[in-house]
C-alpha positions as CSV (number, residue, x, y, z in Angstrom):
1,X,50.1,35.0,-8.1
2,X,51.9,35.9,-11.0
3,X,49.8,36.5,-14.5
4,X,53.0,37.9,-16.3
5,X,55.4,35.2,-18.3
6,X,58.2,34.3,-16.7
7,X,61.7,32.0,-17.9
8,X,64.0,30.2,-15.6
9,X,66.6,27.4,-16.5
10,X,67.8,24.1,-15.1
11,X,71.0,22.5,-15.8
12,X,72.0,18.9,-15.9
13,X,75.0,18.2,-15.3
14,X,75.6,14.5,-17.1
15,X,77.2,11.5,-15.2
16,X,78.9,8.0,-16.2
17,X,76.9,5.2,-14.5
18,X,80.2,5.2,-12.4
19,X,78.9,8.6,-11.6
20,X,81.9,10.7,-13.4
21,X,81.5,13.6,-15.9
22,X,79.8,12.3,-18.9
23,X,82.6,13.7,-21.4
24,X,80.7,15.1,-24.5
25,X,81.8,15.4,-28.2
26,X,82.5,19.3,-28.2
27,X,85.7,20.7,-30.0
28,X,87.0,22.8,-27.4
29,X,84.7,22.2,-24.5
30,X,83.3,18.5,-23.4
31,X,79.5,19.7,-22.8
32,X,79.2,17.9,-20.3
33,X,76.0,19.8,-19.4
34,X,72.8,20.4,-20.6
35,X,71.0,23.7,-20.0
36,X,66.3,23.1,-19.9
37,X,64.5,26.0,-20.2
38,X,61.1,25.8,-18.3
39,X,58.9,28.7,-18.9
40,X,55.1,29.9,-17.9
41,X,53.0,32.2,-20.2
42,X,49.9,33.6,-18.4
43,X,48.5,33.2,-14.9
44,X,50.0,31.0,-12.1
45,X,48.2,27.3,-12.5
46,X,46.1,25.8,-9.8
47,X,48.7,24.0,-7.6
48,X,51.7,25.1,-9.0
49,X,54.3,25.1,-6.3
50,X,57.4,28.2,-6.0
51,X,60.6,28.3,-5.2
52,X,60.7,24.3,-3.6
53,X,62.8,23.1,-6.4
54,X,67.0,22.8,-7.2
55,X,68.0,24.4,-10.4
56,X,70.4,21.6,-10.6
57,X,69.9,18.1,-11.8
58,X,73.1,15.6,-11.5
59,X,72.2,12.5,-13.5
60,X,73.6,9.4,-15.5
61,X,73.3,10.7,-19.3
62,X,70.8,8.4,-21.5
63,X,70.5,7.9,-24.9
64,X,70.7,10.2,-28.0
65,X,69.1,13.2,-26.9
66,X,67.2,11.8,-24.2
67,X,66.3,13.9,-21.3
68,X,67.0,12.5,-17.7
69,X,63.7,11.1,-16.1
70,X,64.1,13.3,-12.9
71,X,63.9,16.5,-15.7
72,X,60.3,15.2,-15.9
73,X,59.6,14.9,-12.3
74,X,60.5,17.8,-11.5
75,X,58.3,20.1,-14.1
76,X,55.4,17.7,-13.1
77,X,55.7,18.4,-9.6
78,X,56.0,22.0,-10.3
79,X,53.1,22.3,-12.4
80,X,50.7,19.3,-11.5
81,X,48.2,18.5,-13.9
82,X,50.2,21.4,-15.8
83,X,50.0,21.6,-20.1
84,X,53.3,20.6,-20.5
85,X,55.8,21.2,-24.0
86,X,58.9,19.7,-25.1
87,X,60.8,21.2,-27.8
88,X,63.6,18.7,-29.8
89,X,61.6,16.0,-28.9
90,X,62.8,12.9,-30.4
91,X,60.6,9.5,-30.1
92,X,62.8,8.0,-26.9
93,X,60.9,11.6,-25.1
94,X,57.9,10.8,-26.0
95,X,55.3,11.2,-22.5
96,X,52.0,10.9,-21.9
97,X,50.5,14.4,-21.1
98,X,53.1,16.4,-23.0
99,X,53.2,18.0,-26.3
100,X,56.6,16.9,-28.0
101,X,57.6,19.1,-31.2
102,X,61.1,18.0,-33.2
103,X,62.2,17.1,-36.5
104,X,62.4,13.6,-36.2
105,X,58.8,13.4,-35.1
């Protein structure tokens, strides 16, 4: 049990509905990816699970700024019944349980 904050990352990688690279608006690169930051401050929760998850998600790319629904999944099963924070929240991330922080809040 760890009681020291700790950082990892997982990338999504986004996909066409025909299930090609999702070709971004960059100027020299296509960002085609998306990089989540998932963090824990203090003692491990009750429940939470280690080192059973990919750091990789591969999914169709939504709307404006709107995170894929497995991104979800996978912190809830992580952390279940965790406190859970989204940061550049806009209103189409909006989930029941989290705390959403961004601009156009």
């Amino acid at each position: 049990v760890s009681t020291q904050s700790t950082g990892d990352s997982v990338t999504w990688v986004k996909s066409t509905v025909n299930r090609r690279l999702a070709k971004g608006h960059g100027f020299y690169l296509q960002h085609a990816k998306e990089t989540c930051l998932v963090g824990k401050k203090g003692a491990d929760p009750v429940g939470m699970r280690g080192n059973a998850f990919p750091d990789l998600i591969y999914s169709e790319r939504r709307g404006q700024s709107q995170k894929p629904e497995e991104l979800y999944s996978l912190i809830e099963s992580f952390v279940p019944n965790g406190k859970y924070l989204e940061i550049f929240a806009r209103r189409n991330n909006l989930r029941n349980y989290w705390v959403s922080v961004g601009l156009e809040l």
